[in-house]
N, C-alpha and C positions, 0 to 999 in steps of 0.2 A: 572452486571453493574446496578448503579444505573436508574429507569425507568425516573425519568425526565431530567436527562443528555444524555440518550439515545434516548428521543424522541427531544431533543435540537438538539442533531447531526442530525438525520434525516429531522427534519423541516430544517435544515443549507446546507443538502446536496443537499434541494430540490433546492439550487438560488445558490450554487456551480459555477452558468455561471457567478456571479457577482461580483466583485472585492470585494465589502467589505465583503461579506457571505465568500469568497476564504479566506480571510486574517483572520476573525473568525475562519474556522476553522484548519487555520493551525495554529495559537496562541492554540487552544481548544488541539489539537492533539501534540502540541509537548511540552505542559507544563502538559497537562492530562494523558501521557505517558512517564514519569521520563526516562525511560533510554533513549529516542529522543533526550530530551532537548539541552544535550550540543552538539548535530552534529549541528542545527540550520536549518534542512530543509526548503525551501524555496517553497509552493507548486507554480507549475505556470499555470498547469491546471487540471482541474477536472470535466470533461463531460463526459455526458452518453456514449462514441465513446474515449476518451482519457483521463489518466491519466500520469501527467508529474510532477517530483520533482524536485529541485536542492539540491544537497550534497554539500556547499561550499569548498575549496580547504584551509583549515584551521589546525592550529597545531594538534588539537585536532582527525578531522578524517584521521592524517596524521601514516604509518606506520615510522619505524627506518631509512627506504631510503628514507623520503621526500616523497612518493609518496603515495597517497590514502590507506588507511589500507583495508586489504581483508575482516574485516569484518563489514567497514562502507560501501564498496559495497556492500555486502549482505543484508544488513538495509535498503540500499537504492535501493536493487530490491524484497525484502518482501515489505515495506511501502506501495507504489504506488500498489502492486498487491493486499493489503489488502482495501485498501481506494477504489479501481475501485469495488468491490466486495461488500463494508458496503456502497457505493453510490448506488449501483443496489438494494440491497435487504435489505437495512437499519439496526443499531443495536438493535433496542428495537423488531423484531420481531425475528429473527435470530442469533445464538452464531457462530460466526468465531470465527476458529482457525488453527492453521499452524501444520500442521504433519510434514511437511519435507520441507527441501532446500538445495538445490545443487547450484555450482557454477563452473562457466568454463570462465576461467581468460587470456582473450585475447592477451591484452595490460596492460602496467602500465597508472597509472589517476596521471598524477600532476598537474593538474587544477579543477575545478569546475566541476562538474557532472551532469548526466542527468538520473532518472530511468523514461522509459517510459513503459508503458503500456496499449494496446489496446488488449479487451476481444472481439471476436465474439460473433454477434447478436445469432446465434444459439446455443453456449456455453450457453450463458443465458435463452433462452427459455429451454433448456437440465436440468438445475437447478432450474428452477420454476418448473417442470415437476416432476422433482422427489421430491422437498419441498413438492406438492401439496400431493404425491401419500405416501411418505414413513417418511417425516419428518426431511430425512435429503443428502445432496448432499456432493459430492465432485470432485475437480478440480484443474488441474495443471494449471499454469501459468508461464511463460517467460516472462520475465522483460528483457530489453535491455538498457543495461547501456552503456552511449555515451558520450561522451567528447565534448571538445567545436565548434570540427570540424563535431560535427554529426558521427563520427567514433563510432562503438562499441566495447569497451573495455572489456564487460564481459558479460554472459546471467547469469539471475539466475532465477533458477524457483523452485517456489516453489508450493506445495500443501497444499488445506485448505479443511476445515470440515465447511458445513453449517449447525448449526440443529435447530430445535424448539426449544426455550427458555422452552419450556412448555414437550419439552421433555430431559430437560437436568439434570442431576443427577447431587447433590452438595454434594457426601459422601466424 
């Protein structure tokens, strides 16, 4: 990633509490991220304690029966679990990235959606810990994807790779 795109996001993630930094960078994230773009994610929060998207209820992230595609659910519970994770430990120090994701598919979505995301305080002190010690961490996450009744229609979690930028191989 380029370094002053990455230190843009980072300085942007630090006022995250403010509506127009929020609105930055969800424009930065879903037009700097081509395959995003046409779902149109809507971020609605983005705190140290929570990360909240909306997936609108559109042709586009629709499957053949009208209802939510299974795998604009899964987008929309990677997103938010990547964003709570590049908010904590920023991109210009750290490379994320996703080794795996599963899905367990409750309910159908024919509305609007919701991926939420909330990381424990000690999850994070557990990955500064081993950033500090080895250079590089990993962690599963559970995204709870919820409809407009607060219902959860699907978990998806996935697992990511945190490592030194400085320890990353580009062969």
């Amino acid at each position: 990633m380029n370094k002053k795109l990455s230190n843009l996001i980072d300085k942007l993630l630090l006022k995250s509490d403010s509506i127009i930094a929020l609105k930055a960078i969800e424009k930065l994230f879903n037009i700097g991220i081509p395959f995003n773009l046409p779902h149109k994610f809507k971020f609605i929060e983005l705190t140290d304690k929570k990360t909240r998207l909306l997936l609108p209820y559109k042709r586009v992230n629709q499957n053949h029966l009208g209802g939510m595609h299974a795998c604009a659910i899964a987008t929309l519970g990677e997103y938010p679990a990547g964003l709570a994770l590049i908010k904590r430990f920023g991109s210009s120090k750290y490379r994320l990235i996703m080794s795996k994701l599963e899905g367990d598919y409750l309910k159908q979505g024919r509305e609007n959606l919701f991926g939420d995301v909330s990381i424990d305080e000690d999850e994070f002190i557990r990955i500064e810990n081993e950033l500090k010690s080895t250079d590089v961490s990993e962690i599963t996450i559970s995204t709870n994807i919820l409809n407009m009744k607060e219902e959860v229609i699907a978990v998806i979690q996935t697992t990511w790779q945190l490592k030194n930028w400085n320890k990353v191989s580009f062969k």
